[in-house]
C-alpha positions as CSV (number, residue, x, y, z in Angstrom):
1,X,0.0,0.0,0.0
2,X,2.6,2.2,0.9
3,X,4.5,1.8,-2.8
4,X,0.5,2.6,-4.3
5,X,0.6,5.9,-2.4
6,X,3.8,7.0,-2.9
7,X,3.2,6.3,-7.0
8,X,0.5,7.9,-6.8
9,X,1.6,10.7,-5.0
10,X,4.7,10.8,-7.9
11,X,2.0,11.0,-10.8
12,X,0.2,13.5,-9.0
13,X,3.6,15.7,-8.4
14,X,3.8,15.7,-12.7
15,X,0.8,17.2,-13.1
16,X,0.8,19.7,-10.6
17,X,2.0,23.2,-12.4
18,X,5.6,24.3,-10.4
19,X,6.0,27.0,-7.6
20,X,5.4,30.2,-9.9
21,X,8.9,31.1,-8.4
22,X,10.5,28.0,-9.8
23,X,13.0,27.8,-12.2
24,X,11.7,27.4,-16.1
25,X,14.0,24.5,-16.6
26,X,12.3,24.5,-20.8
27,X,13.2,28.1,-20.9
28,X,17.0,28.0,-19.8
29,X,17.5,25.7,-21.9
30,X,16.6,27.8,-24.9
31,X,18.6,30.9,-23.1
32,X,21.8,28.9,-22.4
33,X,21.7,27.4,-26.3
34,X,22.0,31.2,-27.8
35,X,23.9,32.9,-25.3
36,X,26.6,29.8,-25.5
37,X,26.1,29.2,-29.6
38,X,25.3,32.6,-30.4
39,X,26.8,34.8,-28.4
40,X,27.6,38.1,-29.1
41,X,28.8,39.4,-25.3
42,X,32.5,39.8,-26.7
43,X,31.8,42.0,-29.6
44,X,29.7,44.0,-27.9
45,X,32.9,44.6,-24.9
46,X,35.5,44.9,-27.4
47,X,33.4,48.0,-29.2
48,X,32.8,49.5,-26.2
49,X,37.2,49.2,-25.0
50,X,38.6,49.3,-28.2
51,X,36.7,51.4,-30.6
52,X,35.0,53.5,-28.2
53,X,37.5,53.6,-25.2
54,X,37.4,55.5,-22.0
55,X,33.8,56.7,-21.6
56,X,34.1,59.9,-18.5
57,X,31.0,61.2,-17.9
58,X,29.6,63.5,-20.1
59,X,32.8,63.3,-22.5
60,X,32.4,63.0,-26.2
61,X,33.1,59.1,-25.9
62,X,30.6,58.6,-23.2
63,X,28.2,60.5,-25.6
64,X,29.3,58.1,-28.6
65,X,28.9,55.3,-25.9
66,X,25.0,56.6,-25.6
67,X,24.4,56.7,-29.2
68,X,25.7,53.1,-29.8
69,X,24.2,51.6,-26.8
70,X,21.0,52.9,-28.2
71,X,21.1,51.7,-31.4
72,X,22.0,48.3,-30.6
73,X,19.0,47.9,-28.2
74,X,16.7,49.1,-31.0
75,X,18.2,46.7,-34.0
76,X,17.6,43.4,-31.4
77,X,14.1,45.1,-31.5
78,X,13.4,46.2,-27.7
79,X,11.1,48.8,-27.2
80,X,11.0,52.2,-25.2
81,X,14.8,52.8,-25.8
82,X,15.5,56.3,-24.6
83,X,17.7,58.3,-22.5
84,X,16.9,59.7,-19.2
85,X,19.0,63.2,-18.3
86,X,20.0,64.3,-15.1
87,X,21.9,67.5,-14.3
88,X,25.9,66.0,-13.9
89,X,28.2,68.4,-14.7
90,X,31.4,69.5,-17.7
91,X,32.6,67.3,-19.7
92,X,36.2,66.5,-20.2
93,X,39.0,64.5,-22.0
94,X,42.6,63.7,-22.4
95,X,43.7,65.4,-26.1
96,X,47.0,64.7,-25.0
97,X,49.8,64.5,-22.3
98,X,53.2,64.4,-21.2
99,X,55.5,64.5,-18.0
100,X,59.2,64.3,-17.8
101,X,62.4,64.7,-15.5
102,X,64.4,67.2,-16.8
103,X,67.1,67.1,-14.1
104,X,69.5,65.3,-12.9
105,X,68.8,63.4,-16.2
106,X,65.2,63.2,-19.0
107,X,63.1,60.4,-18.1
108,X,59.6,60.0,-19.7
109,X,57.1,59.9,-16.4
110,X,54.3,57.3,-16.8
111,X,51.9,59.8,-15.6
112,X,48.3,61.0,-16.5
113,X,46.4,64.6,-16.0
114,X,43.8,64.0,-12.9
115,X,40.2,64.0,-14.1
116,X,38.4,67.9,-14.0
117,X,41.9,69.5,-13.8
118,X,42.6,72.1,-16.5
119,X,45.2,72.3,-19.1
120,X,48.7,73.6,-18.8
121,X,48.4,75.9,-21.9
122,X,51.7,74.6,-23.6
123,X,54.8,73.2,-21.4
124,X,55.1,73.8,-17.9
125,X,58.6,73.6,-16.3
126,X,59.8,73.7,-12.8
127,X,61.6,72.3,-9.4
128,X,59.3,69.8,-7.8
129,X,59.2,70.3,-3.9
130,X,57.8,67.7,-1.8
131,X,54.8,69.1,0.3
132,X,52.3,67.0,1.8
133,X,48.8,68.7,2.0
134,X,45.9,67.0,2.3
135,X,43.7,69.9,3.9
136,X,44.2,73.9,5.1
137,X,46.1,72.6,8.6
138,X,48.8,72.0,6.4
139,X,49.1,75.4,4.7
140,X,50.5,77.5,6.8
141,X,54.0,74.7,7.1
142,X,54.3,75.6,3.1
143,X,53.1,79.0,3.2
144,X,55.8,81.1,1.0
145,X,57.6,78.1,-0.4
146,X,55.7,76.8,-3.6
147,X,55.6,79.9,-6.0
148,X,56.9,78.5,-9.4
149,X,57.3,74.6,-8.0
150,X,55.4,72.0,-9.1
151,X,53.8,70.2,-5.4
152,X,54.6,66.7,-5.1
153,X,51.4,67.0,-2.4
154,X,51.4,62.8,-1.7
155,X,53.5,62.0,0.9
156,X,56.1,59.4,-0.6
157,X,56.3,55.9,0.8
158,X,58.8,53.2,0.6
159,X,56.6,50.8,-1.4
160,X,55.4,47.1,-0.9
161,X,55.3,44.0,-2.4
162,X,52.5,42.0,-3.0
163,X,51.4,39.2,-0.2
164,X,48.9,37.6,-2.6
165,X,48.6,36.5,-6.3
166,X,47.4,39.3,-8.2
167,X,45.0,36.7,-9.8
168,X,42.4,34.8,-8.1
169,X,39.2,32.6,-7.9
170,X,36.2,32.6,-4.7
171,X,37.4,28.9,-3.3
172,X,34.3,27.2,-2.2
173,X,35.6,28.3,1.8
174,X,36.1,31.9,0.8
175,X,32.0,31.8,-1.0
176,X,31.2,30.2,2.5
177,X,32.6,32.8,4.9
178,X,30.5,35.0,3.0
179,X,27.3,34.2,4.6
180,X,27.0,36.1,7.1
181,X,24.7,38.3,8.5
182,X,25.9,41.7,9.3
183,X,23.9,44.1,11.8
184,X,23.4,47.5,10.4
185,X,25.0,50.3,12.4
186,X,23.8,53.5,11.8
187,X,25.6,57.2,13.4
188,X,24.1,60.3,12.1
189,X,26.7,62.4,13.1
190,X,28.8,61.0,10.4
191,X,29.9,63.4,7.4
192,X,30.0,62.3,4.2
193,X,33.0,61.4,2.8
194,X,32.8,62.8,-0.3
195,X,31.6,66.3,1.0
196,X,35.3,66.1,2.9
197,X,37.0,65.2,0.1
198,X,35.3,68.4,-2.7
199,X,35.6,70.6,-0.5
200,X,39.7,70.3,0.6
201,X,40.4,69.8,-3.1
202,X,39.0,72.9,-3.5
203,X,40.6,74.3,-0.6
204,X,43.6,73.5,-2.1
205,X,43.6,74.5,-5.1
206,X,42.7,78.0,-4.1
207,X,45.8,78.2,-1.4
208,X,48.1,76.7,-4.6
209,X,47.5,79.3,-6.9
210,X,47.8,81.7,-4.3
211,X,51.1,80.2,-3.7
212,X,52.1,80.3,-7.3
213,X,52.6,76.9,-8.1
214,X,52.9,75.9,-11.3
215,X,51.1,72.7,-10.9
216,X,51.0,69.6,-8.4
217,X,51.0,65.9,-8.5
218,X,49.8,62.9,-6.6
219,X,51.4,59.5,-6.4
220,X,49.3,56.5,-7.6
221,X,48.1,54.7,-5.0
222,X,49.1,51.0,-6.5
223,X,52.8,49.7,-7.7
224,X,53.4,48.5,-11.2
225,X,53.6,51.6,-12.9
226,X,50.0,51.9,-12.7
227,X,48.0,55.2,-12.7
228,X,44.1,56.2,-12.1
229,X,43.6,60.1,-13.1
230,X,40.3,60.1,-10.7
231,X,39.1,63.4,-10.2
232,X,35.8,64.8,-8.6
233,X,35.6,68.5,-9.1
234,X,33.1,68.1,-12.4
235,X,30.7,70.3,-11.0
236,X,29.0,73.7,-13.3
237,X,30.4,75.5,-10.4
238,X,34.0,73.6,-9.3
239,X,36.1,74.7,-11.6
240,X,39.7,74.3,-10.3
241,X,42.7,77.0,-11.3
242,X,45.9,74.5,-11.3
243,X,47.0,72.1,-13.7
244,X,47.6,68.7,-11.5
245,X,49.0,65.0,-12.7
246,X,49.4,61.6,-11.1
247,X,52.6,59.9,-11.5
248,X,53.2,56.4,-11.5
249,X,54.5,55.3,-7.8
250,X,57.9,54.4,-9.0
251,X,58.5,57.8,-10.5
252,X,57.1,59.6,-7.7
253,X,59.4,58.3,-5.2
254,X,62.2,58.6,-7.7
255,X,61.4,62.4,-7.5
256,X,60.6,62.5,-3.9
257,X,64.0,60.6,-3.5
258,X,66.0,63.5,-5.7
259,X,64.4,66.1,-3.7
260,X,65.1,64.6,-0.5
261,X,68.9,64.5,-1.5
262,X,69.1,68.1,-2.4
263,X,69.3,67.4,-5.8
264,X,66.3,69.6,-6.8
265,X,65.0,68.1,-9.4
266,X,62.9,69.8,-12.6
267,X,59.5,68.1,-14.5
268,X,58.0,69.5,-17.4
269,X,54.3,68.9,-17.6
270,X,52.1,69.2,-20.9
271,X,48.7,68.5,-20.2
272,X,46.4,68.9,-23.1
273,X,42.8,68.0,-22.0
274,X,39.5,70.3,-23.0
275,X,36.6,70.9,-21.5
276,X,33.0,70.5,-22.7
277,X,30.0,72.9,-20.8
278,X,27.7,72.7,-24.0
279,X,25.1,69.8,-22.5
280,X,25.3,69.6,-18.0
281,X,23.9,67.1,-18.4
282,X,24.4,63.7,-17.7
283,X,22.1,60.4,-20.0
284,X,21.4,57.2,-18.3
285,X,20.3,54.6,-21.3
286,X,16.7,52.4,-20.9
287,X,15.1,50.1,-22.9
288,X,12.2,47.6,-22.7
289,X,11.4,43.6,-24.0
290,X,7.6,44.7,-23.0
291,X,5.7,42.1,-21.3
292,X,2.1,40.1,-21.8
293,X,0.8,41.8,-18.2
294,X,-1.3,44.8,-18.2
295,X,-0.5,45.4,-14.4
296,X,2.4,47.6,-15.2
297,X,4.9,45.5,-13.0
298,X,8.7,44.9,-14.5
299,X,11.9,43.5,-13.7
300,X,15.2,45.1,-14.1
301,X,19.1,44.7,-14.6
302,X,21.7,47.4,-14.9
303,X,25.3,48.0,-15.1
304,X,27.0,51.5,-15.3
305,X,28.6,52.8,-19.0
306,X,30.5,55.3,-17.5
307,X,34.4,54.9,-16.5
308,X,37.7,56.1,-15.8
309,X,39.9,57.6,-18.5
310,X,43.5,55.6,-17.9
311,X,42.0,52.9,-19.2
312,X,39.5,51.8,-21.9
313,X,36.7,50.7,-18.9
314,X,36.8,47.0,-20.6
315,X,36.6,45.6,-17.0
316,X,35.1,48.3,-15.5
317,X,32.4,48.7,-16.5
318,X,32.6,47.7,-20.3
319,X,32.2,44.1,-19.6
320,X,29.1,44.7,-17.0
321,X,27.5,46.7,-19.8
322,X,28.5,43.8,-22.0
323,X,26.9,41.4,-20.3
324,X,23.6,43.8,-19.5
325,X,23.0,44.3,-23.7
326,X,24.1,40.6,-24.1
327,X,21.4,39.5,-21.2
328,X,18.8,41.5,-23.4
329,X,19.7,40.4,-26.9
330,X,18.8,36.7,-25.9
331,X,15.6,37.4,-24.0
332,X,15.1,39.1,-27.2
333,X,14.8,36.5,-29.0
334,X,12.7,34.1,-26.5
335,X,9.2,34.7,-25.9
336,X,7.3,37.5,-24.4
337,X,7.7,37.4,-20.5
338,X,4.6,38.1,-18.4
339,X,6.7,41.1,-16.9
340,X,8.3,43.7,-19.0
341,X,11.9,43.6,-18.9
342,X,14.1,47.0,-18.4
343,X,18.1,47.1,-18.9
344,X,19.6,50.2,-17.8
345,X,23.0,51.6,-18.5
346,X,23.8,54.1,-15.9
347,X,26.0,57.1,-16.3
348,X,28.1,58.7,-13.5
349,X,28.1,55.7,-11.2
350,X,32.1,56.5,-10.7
351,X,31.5,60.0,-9.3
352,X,28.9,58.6,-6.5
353,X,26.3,56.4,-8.2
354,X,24.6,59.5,-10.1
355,X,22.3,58.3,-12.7
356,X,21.0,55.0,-10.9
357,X,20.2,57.6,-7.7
358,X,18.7,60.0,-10.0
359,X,16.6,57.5,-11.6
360,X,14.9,56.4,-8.2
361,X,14.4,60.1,-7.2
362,X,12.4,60.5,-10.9
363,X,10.6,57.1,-10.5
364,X,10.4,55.8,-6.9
365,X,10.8,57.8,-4.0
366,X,11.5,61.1,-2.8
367,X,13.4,61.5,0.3
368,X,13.8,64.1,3.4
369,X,12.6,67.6,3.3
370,X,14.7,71.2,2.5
371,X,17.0,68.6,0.7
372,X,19.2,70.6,-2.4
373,X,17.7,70.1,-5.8
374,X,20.8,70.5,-7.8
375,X,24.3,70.2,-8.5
376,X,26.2,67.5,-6.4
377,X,25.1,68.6,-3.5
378,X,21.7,66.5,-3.6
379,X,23.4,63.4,-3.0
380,X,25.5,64.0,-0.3
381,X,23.7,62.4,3.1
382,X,21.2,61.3,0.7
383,X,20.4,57.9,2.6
384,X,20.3,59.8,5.7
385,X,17.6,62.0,4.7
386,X,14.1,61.5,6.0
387,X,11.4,60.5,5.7
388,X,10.8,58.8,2.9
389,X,7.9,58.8,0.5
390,X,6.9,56.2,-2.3
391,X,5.7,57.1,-6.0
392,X,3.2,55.4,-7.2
393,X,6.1,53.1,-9.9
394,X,7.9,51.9,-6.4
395,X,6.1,48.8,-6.6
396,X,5.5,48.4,-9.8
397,X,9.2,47.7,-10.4
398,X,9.7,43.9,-8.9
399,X,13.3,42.5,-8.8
400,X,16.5,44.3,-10.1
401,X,19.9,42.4,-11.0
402,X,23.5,44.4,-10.9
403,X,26.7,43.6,-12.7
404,X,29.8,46.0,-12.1
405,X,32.8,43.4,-10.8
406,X,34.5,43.2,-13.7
407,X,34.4,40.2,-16.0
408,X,34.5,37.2,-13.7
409,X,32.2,34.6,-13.6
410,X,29.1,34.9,-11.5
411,X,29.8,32.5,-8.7
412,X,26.4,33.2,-6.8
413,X,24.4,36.4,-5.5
414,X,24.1,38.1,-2.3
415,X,20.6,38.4,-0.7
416,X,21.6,41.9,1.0
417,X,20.0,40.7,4.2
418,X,16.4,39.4,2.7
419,X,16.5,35.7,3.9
420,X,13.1,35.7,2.2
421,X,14.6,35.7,-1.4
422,X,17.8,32.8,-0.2
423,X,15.6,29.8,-1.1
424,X,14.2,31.4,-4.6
425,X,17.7,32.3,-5.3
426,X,18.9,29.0,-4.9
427,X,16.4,27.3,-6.6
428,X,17.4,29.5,-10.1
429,X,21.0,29.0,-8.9
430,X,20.6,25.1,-9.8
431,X,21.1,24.4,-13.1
432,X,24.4,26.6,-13.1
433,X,25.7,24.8,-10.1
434,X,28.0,22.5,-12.7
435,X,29.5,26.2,-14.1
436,X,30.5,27.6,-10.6
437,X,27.5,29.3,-9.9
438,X,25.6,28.4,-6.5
439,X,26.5,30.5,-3.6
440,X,23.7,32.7,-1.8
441,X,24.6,34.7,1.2
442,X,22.7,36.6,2.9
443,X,25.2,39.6,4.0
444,X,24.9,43.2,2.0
445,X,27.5,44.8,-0.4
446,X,27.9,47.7,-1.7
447,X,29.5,50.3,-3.7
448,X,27.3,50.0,-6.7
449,X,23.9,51.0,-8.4
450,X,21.4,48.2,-6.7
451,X,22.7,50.0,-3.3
452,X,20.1,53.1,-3.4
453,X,17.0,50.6,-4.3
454,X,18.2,48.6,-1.3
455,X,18.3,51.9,0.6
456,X,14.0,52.4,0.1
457,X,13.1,49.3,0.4
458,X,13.4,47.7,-3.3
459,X,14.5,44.3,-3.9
460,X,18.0,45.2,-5.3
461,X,20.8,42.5,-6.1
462,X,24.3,42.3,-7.5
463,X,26.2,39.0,-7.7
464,X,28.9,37.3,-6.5
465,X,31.7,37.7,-9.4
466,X,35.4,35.8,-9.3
467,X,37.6,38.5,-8.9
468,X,40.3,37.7,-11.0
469,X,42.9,40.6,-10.9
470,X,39.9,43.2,-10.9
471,X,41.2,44.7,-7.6
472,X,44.3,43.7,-7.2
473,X,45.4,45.6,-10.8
474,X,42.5,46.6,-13.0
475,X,40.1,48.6,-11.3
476,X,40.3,52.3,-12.8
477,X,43.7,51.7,-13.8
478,X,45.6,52.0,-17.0
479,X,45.8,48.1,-17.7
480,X,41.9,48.2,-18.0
481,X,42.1,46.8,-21.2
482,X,39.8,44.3,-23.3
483,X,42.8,41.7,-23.2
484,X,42.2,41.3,-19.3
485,X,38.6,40.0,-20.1
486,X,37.6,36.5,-20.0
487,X,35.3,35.4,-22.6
488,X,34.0,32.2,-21.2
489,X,33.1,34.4,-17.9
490,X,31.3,36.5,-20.0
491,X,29.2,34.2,-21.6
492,X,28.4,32.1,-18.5
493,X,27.4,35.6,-16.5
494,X,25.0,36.4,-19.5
495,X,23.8,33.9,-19.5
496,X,22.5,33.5,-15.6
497,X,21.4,37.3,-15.9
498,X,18.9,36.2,-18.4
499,X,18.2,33.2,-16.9
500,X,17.4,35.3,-13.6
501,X,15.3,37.8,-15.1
502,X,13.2,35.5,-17.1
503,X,12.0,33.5,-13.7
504,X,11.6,37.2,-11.7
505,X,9.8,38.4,-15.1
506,X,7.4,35.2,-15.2
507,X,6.8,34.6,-11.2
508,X,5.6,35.6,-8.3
509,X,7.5,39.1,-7.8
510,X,10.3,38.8,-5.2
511,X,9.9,39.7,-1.4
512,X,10.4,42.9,-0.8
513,X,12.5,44.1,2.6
514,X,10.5,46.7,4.1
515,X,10.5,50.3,3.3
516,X,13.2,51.8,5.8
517,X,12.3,54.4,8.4
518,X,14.7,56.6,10.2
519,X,16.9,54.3,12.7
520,X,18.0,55.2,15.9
521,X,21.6,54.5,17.3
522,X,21.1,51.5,19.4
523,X,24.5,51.0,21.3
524,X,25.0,53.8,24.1
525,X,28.9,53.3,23.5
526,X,28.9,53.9,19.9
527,X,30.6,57.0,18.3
528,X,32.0,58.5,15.0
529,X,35.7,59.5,15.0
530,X,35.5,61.2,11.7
């Protein structure tokens, strides 16, 4: 009797329809066939590197960047492709640049102007002097000493060598330590960082050209002759007076060294960049695969378009991007989902997650009160603001999905503190299990665009990625190149993306955490040092 009943109970189980959150095992089937056979994720990345190259905010290749991005949405045939403006800043690019050693002997400096700073109008010579500043309690140590010097204003290390392979994989131990629940901490006396940072750059720069200096460097923060160029003064209204360069770390010390002998060492800087004020405005890029539901609901993945300018943004975040417009050109060709589908390309994501913030202040919330409504200014302390209050599109938008971790393969995805989504997670996580792909953990990360949607209460996610040598070399460095890409990551993370939003399009939509309201500080010992 017992074998009846549990035959029964088997033929019964076939016939039943799935868990409308299950995974469409006929339908990833169909996805991983063209996004393995077909796939177009590597053409797509190597445009945007090497044809297209560094795409800064608001510069003439992030504009070309917009333009393409656009069109290729619109040939696979999505719908509703437009650009969404919000008010960013100039524009500004690298025409050209050079920095030597004159004396003791000419060295070509591997060096690069820092982002927002202006040109030097022709060659620039001078004695570098070796002045730390970092904010106006320094000044008055370096008061009277700078006037025709270029400021070396890092202060010079002895350098390091690396304790780890520059190249790694998540071991299955490393994936595991990663679920862990992490108790938010909250101290609202805390400035922001970047507020600290704008405004002793600009503090600066007004006491060096009241100084006289010609122009001042930074050292680059890695070894390896590597250099980064970020800058943050992009503002209508920052505009910054002197010409400024980072310098490889190598040839920083090697100055700092020269100078500390006595030697006095002279660098001539050229730095040929141009500044754009004809459009302040910045363009995220949307487009659509519309849906079979009336009910307005829609699932979403995004990845930011915007970059760095030492490299060509091929890991970051060309291949995210890639794998965003690769994620929709399959879905493209499968049937409609019950849910529209949205893809986003965000711009300024490097300045402070700009455009992915300004599209939830258009479509989903608005948040605090006497908060500024332009310029820079409107996102500093923005998740500190209260209260908040929901448009009417907060729920309609169901699940979104994040890739900005450069080109590694998806290894799992963290559930930013929502144990409610862990077993639907792993249930789509299944039939990638054989390619790497199974890990959920429940802690948060941040640092990219999901992290303002998980900031008002919308189910926000970005994935685990192997991190190759994304940190330890690439990110927002001069090696970010296509040729540091890995194809067969590529494909593999395209192909879970699609597979991801085509269950979140087709299900039940995904449990939301709840809609935040102002915390209070909970530990009577706690306290901000900033």
């Amino acid at each position: 009797m017992r074998k009846t009943l549990l035959a029964a109970a088997a033929a019964i189980a076939l016939v039943i329809p799935a868990a409308s959150q299950s995974s469409d095992l006929g339908m990833t089937t169909r996805i991983m066939d063209e996004g393995f056979n077909r796939s177009q994720v590597m053409l797509t990345a190597e445009y945007l590197a090497d044809q297209i190259g560094p795409r800064l905010t608001n510069s003439p290749a992030m504009r070309k960047a917009e333009g393409w991005t656009m069109g290729k949405f619109s040939e696979w045939g999505l719908s509703n492709v437009h650009k969404e403006g919000f008010e960013f800043g100039r524009g500004w690019w690298i025409e050209s640049s050079s920095v030597k050693m004159v004396t003791p002997r000419p060295i070509q400096l591997t060096a690069i102007p820092i982002a927002w700073t202006p040109a030097t109008n022709g060659t620039v010579t001078g004695e570098v002097i070796v002045a730390p500043i970092a904010s106006p309690a320094d000044f008055a140590k370096w008061k009277g000493k700078l006037r025709g010097k270029i400021v070396l204003l890092t202060k010079p290390d002895t350098g390091s060598e690396p304790g780890t392979p520059a190249f790694k994989r998540w071991t299955d131990d490393e994936l595991a330590r990663m679920d862990q629940f992490e108790q938010p901490t909250y101290d609202p006396g805390a400035p922001d960082a970047r507020t600290k940072r704008l405004t002793a750059a600009k503090a600066v720069d007004a006491f060096l050209q009241e100084e006289g200096a010609l122009a001042y460097a930074t050292k680059s923060r890695l070894d390896g002759k590597l250099v980064h160029g970020e800058g943050y003064l992009f503002g209508v209204g920052d505009t910054v007076k002197t010409p400024g360069v980072e310098i490889a770390a190598e040839d920083y010390r090697r100055l700092a060294r020269l100078a500390g002998l006595g030697l006095a060492p002279t660098v001539s800087i050229n730095s040929d960049v141009r500044f754009d004020d004809s459009d302040a405005n910045a363009y995220d890029i949307i487009a659509d695969i519309p849906g079979t539901s009336k009910d307005g609901t829609y699932v979403m993945a995004g990845a930011h378009l915007d970059s760095w300018v030492a490299g060509d943004g091929a890991a970051d975040n060309g291949a995210g991007s890639a794998m965003i417009m690769e994620a929709a050109r399959i879905l493209s060709r499968m049937p409609k989902p019950k849910r529209t589908i949205r893809f986003a390309l965000w711009a300024g994501e490097e300045q402070g997650l700009l455009g992915s913030l300004a599209y939830i202040q258009n479509h989903y919330v608005t948040r605090g009160t006497n908060a500024p409504t332009s310029g820079l200014a409107r996102y500093m302390g923005w998740v500190n603001r209260w209260p908040i209050a929901t448009k009417p599109e907060w729920s309609k938008m169901v699940g979104y999905f994040n890739i900005d971790n450069g080109s590694g393969r998806l290894r799992g995805i963290y559930a930013e503190n929502n144990p409610a989504v862990v077993p639907i997670f792993k249930e789509w996580l299944t039939p990638f299990a054989s390619m790497g792909a199974s890990s959920v953990v429940i802690r948060k990360t941040g640092g990219t665009d999901h992290v303002y949607m998980q900031a008002v209460g919308m189910p926000g996610f970005q994935f685990i990625q192997d991190p190759l040598d994304y940190n330890s070399r690439i990110h927002h460095t001069s090696v970010d190149t296509f040729d540091h890409l890995k194809a067969d990551d590529m494909r593999q993370a395209a192909v879970i993306l699609a597979t991801f939003l085509w269950n979140a399009a087709n299900g039940d939509a995904l449990p939301r955490p709840p809609l935040p309201t102002q915390p209070v500080k909970t530990d009577p010992f706690a306290y901000s040092d900033e």
